[in-house]
N, C-alpha and C positions, 0 to 999 in steps of 0.2 A: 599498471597501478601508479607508476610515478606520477605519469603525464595526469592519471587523474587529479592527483593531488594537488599536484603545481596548480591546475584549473581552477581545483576547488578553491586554495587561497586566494588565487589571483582573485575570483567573483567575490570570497568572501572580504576582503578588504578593500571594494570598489563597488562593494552592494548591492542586492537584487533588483532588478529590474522587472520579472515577470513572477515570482513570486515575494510570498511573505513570511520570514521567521521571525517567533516569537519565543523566549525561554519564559514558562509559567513554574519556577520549581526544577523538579526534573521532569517537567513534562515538555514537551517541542510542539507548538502546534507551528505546522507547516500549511499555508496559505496558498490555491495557487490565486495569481494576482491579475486575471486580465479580464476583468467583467467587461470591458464593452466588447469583447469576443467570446463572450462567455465563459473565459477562460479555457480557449481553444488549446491544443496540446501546440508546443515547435520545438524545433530543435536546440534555439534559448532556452525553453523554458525544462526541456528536460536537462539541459545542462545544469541549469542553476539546482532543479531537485537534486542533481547527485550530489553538486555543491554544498545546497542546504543537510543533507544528511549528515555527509563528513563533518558539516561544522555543528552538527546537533552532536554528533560523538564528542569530539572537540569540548563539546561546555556539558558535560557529563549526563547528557540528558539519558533518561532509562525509559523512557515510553517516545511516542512519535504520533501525532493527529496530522490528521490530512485532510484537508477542506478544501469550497474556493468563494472566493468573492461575489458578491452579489446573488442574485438570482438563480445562481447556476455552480454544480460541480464542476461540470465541465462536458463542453459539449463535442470532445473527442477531436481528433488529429484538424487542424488548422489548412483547408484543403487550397486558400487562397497563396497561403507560403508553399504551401508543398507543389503547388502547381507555379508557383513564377522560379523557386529553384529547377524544377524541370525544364523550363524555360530558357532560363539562363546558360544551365548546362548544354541544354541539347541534345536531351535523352528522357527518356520516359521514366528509367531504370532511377534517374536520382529521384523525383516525386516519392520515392518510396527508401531512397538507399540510408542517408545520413541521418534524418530524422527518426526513421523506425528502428534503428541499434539505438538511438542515442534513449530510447524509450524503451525498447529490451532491456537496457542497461539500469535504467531505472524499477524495473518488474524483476529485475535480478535481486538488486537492491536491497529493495523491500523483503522478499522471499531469505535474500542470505544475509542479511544483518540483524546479530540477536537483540533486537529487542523488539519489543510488541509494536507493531504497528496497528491503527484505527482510523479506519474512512467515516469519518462526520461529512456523510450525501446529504447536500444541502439544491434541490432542482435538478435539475435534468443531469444523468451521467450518459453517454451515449457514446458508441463506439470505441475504440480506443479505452477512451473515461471509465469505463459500466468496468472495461475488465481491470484495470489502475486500480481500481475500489476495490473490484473481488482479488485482487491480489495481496490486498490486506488480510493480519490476521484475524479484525474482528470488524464488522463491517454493522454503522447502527446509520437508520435514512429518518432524515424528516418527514414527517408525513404526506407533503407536500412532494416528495424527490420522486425520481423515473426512471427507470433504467430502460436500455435498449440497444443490442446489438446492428447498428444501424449501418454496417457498411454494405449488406445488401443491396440497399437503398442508393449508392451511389456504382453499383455495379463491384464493387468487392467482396474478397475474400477476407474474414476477420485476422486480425492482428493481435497484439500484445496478452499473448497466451489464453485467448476465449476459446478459441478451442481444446483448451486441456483443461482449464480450472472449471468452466462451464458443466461440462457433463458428469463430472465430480460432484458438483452442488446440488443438481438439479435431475440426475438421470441423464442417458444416452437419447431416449424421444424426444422430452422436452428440450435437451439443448438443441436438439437437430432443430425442432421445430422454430425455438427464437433466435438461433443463428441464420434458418435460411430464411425466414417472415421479414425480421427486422420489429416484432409487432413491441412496443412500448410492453414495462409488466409496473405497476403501479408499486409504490412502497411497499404495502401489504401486502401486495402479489409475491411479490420477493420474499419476504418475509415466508409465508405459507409456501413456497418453492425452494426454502433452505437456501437461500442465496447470499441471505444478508439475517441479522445477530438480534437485532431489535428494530420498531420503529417509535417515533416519539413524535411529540409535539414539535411543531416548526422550530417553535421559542424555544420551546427545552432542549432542542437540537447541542450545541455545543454544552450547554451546562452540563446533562447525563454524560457526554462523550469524555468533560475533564474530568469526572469522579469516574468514571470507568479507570481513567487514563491514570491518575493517581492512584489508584488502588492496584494498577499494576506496577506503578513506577515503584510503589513501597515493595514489592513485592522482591523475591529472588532472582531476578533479570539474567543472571547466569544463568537459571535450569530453565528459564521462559525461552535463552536463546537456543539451548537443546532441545528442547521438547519442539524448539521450528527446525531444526536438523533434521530430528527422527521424523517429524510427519510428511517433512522433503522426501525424505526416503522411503517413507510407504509407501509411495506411488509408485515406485517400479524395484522395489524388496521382495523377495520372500519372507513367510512366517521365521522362517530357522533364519535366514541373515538380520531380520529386523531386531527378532530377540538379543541376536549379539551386540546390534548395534546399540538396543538397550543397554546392556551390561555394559559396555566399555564408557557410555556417557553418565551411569551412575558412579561408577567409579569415580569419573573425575566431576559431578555434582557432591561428592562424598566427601572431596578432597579442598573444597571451600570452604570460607570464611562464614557464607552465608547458613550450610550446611550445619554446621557445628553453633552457630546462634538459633538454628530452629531448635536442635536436639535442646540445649541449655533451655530455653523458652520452655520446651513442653516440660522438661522436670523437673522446672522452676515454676511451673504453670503458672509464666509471663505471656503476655503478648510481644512477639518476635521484632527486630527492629533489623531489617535484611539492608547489607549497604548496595547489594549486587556484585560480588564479586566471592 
């Protein structure tokens, strides 16, 4: 955790390169930045996301969007880098070694830091990309956007957690079926497959994503980051260990600042003013 951090300042005080932060408030919209690759995944660029997280904590941000430039979310691992560091090494083993932890690490990320993350899919997610998004907690597409588990397509097996979040969303058939096809599923498609949250208007794209994003950033961001704890943990909980795990995270929801201005608010019946903490 050191090394990450050293990292993280060193990028943030010498500036992103392949992506884009932004502070709107307390909301972070996080960019990724390489539209004449469509914003292909590499191992910079998941660098700089852990980068950019740490320094969205850093300036107190309480919600996090994730987009990308131009045309495109992102059209999933960058197969031209991945293939000349194999090159370079002289092994097959690196194409896949450096780059896919530095992108686990990223889908960790998202998953273990409390605060709400949102994928504003903006064109194609694909491979890699499709499950980046679905690793978010609220996931809203353009109309226009695509999803598609496309490492089929290039003779792979999927990556960056499609096989666990996948058949969660979607059922154990269906994901079989779009993880070994590779077949494109349309915005809507997604949508009616519980995959992703809303879809909207190309153009309304980002505007619904910041009022989402605001309305969670006001919100309690403490219990926002439990309640991603506990549902970490329903996937391999039992009912009796879950319910404890309840109990011990309300507890210490009980034990905040934010906790004790909701109670005050309801029998004041004000509208609540939560700092997150």
């Amino acid at each position: 955790m050191e090394f990450l951090r050293l990292s993280c300042n060193q990028i943030s005080e010498m500036g992103y390169q392949t992506i884009q932060l932004e502070m709107r408030g307390a909301v972070c919209v996080i960019t990724l930045n390489r539209p004449e690759s469509l914003n292909a995944l590499t191992l910079k660029v998941g660098n700089e996301f852990k980068a950019a997280v740490a320094d969205a904590r850093e300036r107190a941000a309480r919600a996090i969007i994730l987009t990308g430039a131009g045309r495109a979310f992102c059209a999933g691992g960058d197969l031209r880098e991945m293939q000349k560091i194999a090159q370079e090494e002289g092994r097959v083993e690196a194409f896949f070694d450096e780059p896919l932890r530095a992108l686990n690490e990223c889908l960790l990320l998202i998953r273990q830091t409390p605060l709400p993350f949102i994928a504003a899919v903006n064109g194609a997610a694909s491979g890699g990309s499709c499950n980046l998004a679905l690793a978010c907690d609220l996931v809203v597409a353009g109309e226009s956007a695509r999803f598609n588990q496309a490492f089929i397509r290039v003779g792979l097996s999927p990556d960056c957690g499609g096989t666990f979040i996948l058949p969660r969303l979607v059922g154990w058939r269906r994901a079989t079926e779009l993880l070994m096809t590779g077949d494109v599923v349309s915005a809507q498609q997604a949508l009616e497959l519980g995959m992703i949250n809303a879809v909207v208007a190309d153009a309304e794209l980002m505007p619904y994503v910041m009022a989402m994003a605001e309305k969670l950033a006001s919100a309690p961001t403490a219990a926002i980051g439990r309640i991603k704890e506990l549902l970490e943990a329903s996937a391999t909980n039992d009912y009796a260990g879950q319910l404890e795990l309840e109990r011990k995270a309300q507890i210490q929801s009980g034990q905040t600042k934010d906790f004790r201005e909701g109670v005050a608010a309801f029998i004041e019946k004000r509208p609540s003013k939560f700092v997150g903490g």
